[in-house]
PASEBA-1860 file (N, C-alpha, C; in nm, 3 decimals):
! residues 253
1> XXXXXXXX> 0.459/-1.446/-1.914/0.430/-1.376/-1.788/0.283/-1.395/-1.751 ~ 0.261/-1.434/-1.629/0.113/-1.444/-1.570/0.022/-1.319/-1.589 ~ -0.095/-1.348/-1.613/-0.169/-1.224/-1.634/-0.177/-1.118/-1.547 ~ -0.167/-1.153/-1.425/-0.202/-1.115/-1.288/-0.093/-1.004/-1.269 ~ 0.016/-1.098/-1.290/0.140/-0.997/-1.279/0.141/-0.873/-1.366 ~ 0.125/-0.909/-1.516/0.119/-0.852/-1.594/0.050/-0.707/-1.577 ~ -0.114/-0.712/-1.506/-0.195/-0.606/-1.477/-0.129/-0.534/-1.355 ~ -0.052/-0.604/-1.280/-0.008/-0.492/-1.174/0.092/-0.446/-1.199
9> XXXXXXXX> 0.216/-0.511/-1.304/0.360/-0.424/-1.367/0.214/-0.285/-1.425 ~ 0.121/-0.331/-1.541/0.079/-0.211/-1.597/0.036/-0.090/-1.468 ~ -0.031/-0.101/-1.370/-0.080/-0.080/-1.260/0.033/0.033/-1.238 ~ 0.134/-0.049/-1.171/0.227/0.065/-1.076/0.350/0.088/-1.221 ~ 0.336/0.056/-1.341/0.406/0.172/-1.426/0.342/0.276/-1.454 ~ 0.222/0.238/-1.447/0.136/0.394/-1.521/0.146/0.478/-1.404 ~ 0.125/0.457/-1.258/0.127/0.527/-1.142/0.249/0.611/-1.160 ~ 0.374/0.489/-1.130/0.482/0.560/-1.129/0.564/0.656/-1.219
17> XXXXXXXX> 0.523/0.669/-1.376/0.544/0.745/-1.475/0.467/0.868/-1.473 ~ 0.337/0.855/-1.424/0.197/0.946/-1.397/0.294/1.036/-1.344 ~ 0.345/0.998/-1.186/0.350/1.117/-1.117/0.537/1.116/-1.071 ~ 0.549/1.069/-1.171/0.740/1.082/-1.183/0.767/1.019/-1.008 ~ 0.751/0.882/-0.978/0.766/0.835/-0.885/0.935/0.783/-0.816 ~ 0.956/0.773/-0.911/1.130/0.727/-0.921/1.173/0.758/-0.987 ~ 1.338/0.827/-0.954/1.435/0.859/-0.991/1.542/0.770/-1.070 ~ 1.596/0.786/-1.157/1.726/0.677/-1.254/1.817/0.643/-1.077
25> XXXXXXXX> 1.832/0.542/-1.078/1.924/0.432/-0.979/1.904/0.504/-0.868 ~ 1.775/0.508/-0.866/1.705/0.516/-0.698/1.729/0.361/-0.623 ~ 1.699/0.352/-0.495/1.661/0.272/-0.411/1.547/0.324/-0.372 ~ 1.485/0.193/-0.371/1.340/0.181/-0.291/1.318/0.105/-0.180 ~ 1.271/0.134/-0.110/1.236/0.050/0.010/1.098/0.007/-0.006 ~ 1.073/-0.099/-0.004/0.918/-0.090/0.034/0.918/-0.149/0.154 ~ 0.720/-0.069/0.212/0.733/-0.121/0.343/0.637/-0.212/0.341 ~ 0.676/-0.347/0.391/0.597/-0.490/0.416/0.591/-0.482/0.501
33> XXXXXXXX> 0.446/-0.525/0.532/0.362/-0.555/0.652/0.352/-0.726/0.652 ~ 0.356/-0.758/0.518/0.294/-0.879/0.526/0.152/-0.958/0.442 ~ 0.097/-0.840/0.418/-0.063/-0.850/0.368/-0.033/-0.860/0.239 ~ -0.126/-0.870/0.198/-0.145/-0.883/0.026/-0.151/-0.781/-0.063 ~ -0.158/-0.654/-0.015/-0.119/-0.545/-0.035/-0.004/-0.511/-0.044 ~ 0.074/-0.480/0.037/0.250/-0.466/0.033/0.378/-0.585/-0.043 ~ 0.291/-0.709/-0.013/0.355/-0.825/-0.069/0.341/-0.784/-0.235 ~ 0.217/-0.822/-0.291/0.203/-0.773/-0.461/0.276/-0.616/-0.508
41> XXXXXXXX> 0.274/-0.549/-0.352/0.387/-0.426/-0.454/0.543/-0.454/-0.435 ~ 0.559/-0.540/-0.366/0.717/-0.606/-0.372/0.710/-0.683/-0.502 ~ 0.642/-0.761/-0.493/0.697/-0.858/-0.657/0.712/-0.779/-0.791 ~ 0.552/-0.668/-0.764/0.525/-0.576/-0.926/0.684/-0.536/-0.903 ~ 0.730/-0.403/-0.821/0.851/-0.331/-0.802/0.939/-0.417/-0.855 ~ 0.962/-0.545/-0.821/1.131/-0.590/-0.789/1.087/-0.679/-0.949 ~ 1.001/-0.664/-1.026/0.998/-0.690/-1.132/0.979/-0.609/-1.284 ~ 0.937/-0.507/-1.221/0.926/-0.390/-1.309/1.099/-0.320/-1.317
49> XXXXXXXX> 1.192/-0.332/-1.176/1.280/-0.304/-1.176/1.341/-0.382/-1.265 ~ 1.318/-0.487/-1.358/1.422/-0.521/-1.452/1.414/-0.490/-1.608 ~ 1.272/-0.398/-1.591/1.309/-0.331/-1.762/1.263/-0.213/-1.783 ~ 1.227/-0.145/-1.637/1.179/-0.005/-1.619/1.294/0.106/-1.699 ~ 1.306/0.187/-1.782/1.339/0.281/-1.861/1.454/0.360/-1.762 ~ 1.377/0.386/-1.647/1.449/0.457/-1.565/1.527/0.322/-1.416 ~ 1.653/0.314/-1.425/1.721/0.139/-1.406/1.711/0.190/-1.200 ~ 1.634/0.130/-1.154/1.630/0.148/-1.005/1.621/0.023/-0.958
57> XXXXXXXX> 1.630/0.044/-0.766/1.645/-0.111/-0.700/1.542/-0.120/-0.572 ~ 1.531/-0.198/-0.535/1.384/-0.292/-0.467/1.473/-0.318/-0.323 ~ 1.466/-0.273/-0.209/1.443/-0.341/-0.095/1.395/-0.353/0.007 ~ 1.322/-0.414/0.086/1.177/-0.431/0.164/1.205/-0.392/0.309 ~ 1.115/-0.372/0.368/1.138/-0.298/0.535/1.043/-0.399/0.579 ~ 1.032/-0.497/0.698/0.908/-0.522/0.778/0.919/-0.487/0.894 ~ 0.826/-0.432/0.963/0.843/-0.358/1.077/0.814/-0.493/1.183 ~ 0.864/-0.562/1.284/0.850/-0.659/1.366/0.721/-0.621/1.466
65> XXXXXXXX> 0.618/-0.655/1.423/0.539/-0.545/1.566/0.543/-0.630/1.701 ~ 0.592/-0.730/1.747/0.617/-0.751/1.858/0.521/-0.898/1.951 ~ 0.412/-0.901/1.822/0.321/-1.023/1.855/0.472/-1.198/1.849 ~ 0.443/-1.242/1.955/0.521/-1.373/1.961/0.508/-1.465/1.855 ~ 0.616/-1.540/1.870/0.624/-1.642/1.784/0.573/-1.607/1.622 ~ 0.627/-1.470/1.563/0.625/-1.454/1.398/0.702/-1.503/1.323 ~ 0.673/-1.538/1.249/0.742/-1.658/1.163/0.758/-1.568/1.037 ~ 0.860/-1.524/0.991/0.919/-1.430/0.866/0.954/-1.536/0.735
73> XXXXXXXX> 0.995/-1.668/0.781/1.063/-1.721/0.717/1.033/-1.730/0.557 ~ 0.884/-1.741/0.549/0.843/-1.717/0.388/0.869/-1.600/0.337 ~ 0.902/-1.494/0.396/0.852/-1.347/0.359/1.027/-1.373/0.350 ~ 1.090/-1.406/0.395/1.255/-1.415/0.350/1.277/-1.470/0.242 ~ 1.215/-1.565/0.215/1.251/-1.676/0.108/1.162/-1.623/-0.022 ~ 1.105/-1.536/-0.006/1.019/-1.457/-0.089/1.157/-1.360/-0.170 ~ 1.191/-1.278/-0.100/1.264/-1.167/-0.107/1.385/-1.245/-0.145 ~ 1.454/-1.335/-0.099/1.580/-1.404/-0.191/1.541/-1.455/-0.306
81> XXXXXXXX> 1.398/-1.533/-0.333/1.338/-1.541/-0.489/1.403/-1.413/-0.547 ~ 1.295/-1.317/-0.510/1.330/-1.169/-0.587/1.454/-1.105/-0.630 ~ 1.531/-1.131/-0.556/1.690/-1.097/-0.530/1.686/-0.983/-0.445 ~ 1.608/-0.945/-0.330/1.566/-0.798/-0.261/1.598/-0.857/-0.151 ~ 1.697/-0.770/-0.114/1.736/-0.700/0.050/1.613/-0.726/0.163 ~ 1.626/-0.804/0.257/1.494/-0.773/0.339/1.563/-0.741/0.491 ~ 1.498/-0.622/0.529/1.552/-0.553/0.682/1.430/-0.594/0.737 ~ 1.431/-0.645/0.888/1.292/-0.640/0.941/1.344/-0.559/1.105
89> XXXXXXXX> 1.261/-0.486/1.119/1.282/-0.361/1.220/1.257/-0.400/1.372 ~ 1.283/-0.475/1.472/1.213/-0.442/1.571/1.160/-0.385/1.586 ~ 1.058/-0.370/1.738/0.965/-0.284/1.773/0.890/-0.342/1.897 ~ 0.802/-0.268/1.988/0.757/-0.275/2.104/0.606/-0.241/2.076 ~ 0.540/-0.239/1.969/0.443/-0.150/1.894/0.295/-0.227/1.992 ~ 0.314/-0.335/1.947/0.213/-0.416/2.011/0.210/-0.398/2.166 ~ 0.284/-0.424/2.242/0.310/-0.380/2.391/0.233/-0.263/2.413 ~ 0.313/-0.162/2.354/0.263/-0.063/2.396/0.132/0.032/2.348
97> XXXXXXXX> 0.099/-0.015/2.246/-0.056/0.024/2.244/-0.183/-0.129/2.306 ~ -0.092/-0.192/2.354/-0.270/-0.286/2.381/-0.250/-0.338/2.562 ~ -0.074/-0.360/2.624/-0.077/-0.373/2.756/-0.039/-0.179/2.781 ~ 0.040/-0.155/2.736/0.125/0.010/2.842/-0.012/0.100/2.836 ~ -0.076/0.111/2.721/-0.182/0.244/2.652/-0.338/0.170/2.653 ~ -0.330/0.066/2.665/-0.491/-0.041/2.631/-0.555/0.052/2.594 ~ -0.571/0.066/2.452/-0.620/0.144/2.385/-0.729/0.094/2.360 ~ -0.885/0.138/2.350/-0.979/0.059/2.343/-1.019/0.135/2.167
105> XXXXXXXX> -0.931/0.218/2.109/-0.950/0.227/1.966/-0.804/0.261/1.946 ~ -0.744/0.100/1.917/-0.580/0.108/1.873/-0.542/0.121/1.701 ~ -0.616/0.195/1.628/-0.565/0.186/1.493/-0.476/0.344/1.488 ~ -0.497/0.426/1.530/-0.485/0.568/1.507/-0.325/0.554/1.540 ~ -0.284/0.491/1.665/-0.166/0.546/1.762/-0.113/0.421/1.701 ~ -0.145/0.287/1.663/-0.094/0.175/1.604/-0.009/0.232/1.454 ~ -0.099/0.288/1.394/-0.033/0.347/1.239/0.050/0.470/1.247 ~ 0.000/0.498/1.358/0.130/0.649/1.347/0.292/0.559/1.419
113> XXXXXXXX> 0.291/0.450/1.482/0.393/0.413/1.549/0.469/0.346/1.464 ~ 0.405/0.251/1.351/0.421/0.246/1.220/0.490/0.293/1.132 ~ 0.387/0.359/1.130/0.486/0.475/1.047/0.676/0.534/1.061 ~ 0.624/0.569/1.166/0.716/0.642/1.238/0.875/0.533/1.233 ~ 0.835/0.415/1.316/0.927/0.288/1.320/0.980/0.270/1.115 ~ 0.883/0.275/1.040/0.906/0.229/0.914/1.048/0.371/0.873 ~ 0.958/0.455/0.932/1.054/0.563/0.850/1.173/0.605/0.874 ~ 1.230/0.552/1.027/1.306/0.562/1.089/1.388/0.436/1.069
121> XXXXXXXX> 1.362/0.350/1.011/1.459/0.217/0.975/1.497/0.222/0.860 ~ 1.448/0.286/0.742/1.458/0.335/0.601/1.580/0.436/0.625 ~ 1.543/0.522/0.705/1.664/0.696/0.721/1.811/0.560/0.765 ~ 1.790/0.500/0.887/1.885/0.405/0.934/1.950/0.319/0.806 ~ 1.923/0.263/0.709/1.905/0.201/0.641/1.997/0.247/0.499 ~ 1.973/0.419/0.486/2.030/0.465/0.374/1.931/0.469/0.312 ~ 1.787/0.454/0.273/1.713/0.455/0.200/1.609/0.606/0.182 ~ 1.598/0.677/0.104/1.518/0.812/0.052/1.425/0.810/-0.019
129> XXXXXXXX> 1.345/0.664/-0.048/1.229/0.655/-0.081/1.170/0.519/-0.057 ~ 1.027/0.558/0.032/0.944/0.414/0.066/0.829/0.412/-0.001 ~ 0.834/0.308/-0.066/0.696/0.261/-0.112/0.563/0.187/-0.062 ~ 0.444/0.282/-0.033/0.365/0.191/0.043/0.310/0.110/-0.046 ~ 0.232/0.050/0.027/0.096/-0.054/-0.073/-0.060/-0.018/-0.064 ~ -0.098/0.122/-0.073/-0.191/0.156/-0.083/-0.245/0.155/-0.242 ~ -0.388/0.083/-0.226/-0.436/0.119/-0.366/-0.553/0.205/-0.384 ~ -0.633/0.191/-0.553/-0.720/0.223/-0.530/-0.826/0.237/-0.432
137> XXXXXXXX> -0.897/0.146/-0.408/-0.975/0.136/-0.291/-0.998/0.242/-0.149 ~ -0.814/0.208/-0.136/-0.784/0.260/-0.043/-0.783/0.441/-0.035 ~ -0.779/0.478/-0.172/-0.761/0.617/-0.211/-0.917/0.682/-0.215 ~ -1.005/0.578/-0.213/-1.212/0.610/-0.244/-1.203/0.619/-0.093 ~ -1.170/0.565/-0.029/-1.212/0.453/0.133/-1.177/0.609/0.200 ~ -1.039/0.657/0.144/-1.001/0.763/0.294/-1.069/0.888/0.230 ~ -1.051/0.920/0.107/-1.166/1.043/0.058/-1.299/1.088/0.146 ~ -1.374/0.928/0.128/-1.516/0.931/0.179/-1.450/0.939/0.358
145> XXXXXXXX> -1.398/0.846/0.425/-1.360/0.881/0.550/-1.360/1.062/0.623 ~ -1.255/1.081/0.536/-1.233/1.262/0.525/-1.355/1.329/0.548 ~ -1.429/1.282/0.461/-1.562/1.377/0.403/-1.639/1.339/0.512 ~ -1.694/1.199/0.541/-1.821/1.169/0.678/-1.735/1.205/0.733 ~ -1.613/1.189/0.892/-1.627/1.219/0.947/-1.515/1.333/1.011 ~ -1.477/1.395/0.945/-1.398/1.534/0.951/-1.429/1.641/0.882 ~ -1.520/1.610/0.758/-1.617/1.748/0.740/-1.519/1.814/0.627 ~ -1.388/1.726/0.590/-1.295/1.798/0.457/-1.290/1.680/0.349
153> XXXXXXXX> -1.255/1.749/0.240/-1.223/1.672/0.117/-1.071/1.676/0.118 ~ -1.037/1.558/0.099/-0.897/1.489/0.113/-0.857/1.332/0.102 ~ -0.720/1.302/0.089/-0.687/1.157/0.084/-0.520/1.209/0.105 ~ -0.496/1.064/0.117/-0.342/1.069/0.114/-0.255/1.121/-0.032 ~ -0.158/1.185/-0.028/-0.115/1.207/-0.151/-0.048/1.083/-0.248 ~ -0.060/1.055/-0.373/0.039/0.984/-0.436/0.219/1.025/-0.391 ~ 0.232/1.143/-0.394/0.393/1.144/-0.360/0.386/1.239/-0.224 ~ 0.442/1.190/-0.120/0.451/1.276/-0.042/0.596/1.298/0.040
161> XXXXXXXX> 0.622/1.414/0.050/0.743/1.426/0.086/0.764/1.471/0.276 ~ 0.826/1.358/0.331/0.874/1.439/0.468/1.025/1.531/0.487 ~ 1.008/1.634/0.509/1.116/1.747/0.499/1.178/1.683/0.669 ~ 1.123/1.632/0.720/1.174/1.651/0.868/1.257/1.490/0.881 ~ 1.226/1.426/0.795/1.333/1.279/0.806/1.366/1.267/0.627 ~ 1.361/1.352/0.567/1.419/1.398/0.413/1.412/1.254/0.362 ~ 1.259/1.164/0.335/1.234/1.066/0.293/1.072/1.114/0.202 ~ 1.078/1.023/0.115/0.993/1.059/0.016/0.929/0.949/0.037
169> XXXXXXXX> 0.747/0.908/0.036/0.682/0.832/0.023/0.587/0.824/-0.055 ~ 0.632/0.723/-0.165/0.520/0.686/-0.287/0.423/0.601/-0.296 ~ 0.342/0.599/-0.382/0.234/0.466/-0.357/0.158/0.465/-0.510 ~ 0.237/0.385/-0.537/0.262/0.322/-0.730/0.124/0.204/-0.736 ~ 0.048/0.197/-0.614/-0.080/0.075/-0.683/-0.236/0.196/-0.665 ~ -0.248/0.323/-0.664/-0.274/0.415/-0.666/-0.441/0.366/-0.776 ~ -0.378/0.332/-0.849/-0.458/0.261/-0.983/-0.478/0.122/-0.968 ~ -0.484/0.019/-0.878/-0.468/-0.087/-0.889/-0.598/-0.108/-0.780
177> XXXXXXXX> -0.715/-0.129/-0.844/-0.853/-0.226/-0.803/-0.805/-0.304/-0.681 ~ -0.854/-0.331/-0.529/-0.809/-0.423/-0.452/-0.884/-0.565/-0.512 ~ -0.969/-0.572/-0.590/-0.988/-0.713/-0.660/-0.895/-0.818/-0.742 ~ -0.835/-0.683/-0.828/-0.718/-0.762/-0.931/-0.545/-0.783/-0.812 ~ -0.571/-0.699/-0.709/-0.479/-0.749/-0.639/-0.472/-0.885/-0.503 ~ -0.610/-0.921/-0.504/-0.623/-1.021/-0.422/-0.625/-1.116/-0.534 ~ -0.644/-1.117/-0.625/-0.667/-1.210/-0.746/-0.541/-1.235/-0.808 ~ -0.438/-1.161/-0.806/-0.300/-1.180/-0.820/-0.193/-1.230/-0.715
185> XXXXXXXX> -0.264/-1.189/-0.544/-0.213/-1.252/-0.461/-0.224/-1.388/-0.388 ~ -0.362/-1.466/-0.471/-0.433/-1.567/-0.434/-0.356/-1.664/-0.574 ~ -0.351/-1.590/-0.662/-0.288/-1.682/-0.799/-0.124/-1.711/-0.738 ~ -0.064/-1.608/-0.750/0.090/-1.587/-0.689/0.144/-1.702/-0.543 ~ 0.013/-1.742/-0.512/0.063/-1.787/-0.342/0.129/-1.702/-0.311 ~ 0.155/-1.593/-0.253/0.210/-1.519/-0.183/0.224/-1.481/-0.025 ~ 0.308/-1.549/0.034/0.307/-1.568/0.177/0.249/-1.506/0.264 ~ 0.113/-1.486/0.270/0.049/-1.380/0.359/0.066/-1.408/0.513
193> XXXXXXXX> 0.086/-1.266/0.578/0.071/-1.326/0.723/-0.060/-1.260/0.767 ~ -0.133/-1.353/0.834/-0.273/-1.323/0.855/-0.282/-1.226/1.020 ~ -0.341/-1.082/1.009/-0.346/-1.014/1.106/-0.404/-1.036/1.226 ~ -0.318/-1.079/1.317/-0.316/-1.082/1.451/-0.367/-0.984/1.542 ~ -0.403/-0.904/1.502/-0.482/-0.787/1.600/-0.589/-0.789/1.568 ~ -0.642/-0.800/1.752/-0.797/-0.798/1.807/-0.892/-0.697/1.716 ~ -0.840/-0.594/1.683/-0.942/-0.478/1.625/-0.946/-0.513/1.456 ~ -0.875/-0.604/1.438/-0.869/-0.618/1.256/-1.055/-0.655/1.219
201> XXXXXXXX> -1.093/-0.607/1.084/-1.210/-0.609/1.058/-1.310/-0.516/1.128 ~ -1.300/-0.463/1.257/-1.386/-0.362/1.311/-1.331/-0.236/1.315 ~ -1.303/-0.164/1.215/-1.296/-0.021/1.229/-1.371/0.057/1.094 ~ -1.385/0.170/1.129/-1.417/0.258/1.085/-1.405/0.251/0.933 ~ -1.264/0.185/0.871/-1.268/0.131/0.738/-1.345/0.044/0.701 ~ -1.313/-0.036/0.796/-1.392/-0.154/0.709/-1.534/-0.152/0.681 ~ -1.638/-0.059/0.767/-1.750/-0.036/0.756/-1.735/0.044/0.626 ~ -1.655/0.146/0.635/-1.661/0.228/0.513/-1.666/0.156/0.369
209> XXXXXXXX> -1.557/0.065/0.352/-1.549/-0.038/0.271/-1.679/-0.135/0.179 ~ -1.765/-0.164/0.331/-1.869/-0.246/0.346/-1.969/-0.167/0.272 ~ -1.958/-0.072/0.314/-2.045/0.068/0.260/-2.042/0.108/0.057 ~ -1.935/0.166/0.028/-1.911/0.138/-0.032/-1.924/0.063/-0.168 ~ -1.869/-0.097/-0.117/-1.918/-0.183/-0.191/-2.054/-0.221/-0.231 ~ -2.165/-0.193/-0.137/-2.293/-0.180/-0.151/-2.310/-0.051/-0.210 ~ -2.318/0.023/-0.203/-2.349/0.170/-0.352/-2.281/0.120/-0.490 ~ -2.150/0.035/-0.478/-2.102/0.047/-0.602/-2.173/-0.065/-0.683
217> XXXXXXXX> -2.256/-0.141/-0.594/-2.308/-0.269/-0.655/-2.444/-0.203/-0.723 ~ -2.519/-0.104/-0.652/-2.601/-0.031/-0.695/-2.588/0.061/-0.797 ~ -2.462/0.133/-0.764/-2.424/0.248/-0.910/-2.277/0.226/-0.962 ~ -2.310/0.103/-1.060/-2.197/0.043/-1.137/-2.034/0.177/-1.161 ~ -1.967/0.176/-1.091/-1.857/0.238/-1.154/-1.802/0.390/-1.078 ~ -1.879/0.346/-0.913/-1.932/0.482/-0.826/-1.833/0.539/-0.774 ~ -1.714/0.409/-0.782/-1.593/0.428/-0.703/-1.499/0.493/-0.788 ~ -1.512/0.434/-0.909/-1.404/0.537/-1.074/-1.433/0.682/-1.036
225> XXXXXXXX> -1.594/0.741/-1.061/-1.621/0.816/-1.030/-1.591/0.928/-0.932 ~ -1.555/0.899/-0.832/-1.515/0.991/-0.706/-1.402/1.000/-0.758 ~ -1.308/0.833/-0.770/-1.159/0.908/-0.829/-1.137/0.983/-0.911 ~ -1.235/0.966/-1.062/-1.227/1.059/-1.138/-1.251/1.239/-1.080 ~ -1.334/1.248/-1.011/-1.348/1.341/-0.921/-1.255/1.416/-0.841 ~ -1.190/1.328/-0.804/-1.051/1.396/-0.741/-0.951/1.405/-0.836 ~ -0.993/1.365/-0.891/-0.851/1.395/-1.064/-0.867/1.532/-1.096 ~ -0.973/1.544/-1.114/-1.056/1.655/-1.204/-1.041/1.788/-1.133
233> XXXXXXXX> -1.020/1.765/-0.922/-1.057/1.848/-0.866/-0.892/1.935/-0.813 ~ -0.817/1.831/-0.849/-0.647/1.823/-0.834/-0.668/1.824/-0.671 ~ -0.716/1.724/-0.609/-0.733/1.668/-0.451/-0.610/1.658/-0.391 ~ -0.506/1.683/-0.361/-0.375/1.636/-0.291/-0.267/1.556/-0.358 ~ -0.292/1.634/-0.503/-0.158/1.581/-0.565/-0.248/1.511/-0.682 ~ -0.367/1.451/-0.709/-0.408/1.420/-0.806/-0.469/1.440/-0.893 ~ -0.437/1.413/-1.010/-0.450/1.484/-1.129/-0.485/1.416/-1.242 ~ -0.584/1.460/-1.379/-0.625/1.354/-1.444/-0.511/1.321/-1.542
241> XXXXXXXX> -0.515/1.203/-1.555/-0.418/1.104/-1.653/-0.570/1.056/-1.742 ~ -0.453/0.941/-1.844/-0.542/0.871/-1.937/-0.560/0.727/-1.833 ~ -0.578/0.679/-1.709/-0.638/0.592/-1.652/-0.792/0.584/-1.627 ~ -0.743/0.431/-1.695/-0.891/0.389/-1.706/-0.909/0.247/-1.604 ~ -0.966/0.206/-1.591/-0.997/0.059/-1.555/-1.122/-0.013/-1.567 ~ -1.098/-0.157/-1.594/-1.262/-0.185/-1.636/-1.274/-0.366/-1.589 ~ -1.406/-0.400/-1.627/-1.356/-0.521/-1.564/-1.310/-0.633/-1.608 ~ -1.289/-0.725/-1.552/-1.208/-0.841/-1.612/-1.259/-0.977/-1.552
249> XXXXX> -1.381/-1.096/-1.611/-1.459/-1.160/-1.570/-1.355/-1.229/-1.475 ~ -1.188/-1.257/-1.524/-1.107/-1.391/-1.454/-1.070/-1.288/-1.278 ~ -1.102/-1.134/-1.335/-1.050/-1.111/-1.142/-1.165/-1.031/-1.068 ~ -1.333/-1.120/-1.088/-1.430/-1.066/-1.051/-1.418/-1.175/-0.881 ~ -1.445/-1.069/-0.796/-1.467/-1.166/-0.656/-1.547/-1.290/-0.662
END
């Protein structure tokens, strides 16, 4: 087994055992976007699903957002590798936040439509649990977000439950460095589709990100830290485990 792989089965088992993520002969949905994010938690999933303790199944959602001429065809031929189900959702998403709404800050009303479309093709679907592809990073990135510019301490939860479409949403790379996962998705070839929207790279994340990465280059380990922090502080569901992470010269940027 490739190393790469190897660190992200460890990745989203420790997540998913951590916080009792799946149920014995669950279905999972995960939701693909496409990125290198959601793609590496389709392969870990639909490979961990063949000796995970507790025996569950893998199948993928992509939401169509409506940009012309998308080409799925790898992201199919991906998912028949795997042996995973792939639904891809229509949608009007694009239309209507950049000609109906010309949103001159389209991430907010873009991800809630998202959402919404993902969760509503899953309920359609038969499916009661989606898996995103949020990782570490992503769990430092919205903390600090929270904190500059809403004035609260918070992040998304590891398990979160919607009572109002009775779907459960997990996120098993929780623990998973976005380094060792571009480093597993760059080893893997993994069919990325490269983001087509005007606002990609200029928001509010990515500065945060930018940010970030400059303190952590300055105070080696700044980003463990906060997480450890929210472990410690039981932040929205998180709680300290024995996770550790450290580095690894073959998945340094």
């Amino acid at each position: 087994m490739d190393n790469g792989l190897r660190r992200m089965l460890s990745y989203t088992r420790r997540a998913i055992d951590d916080y009792d993520m799946i149920a014995e002969g669950e279905w999972v949905a995960v939701g693909v976007s496409g990125g290198k994010d959601s793609l590496t938690l389709l392969v870990a999933l639909a490979n961990l699903a063949k000796f995970h303790p507790k025996h569950f199944h893998v199948a993928a959602i992509m939401v169509d957002m409506g940009w012309e001429n998308t080409d799925f065809s790898e992201i199919q031929k991906l998912c028949d590798d795997l042996g995973v189900p792939l639904y891809i959702e229509p949608s009007e998403i694009t239309h209507i936040v950049f000609d109906i709404r010309k949103e001159k800050n389209p991430c907010s009303l873009c991800a809630k439509l998202r959402r919404g479309t993902l969760n509503s093709a899953a309920v359609k679907h038969g499916f009661k649990k989606i898996a995103l592809g949020h990782h570490f990073d992503d769990v430092v990135e919205t903390f600090m977000l929270n904190l500059f510019y809403e004035g609260r301490l918070g992040a998304f939860q590891p398990v979160t439950y919607l009572s109002r479409m009775d779907v459960t949403l997990i996120r098993p790379m929780i623990y998973a460095p976005e380094k060792d996962i571009r480093y597993f998705a760059r080893r893997a070839e993994l069919p990325i589709l490269e983001s087509r929207c005007p606002a990609n790279g200029k928001t509010e994340r990515e500065n945060m990100k930018q940010f970030l990465h400059q303190l952590d280059k300055q105070n080696k380990g700044l980003k463990h830290r906060i997480f450890g922090a929210m472990q410690k502080a039981g932040i929205d569901g998180y709680k300290e485990t024995h996770f550790n992470t450290y580095d690894d010269p073959d998945t340094k940027n």
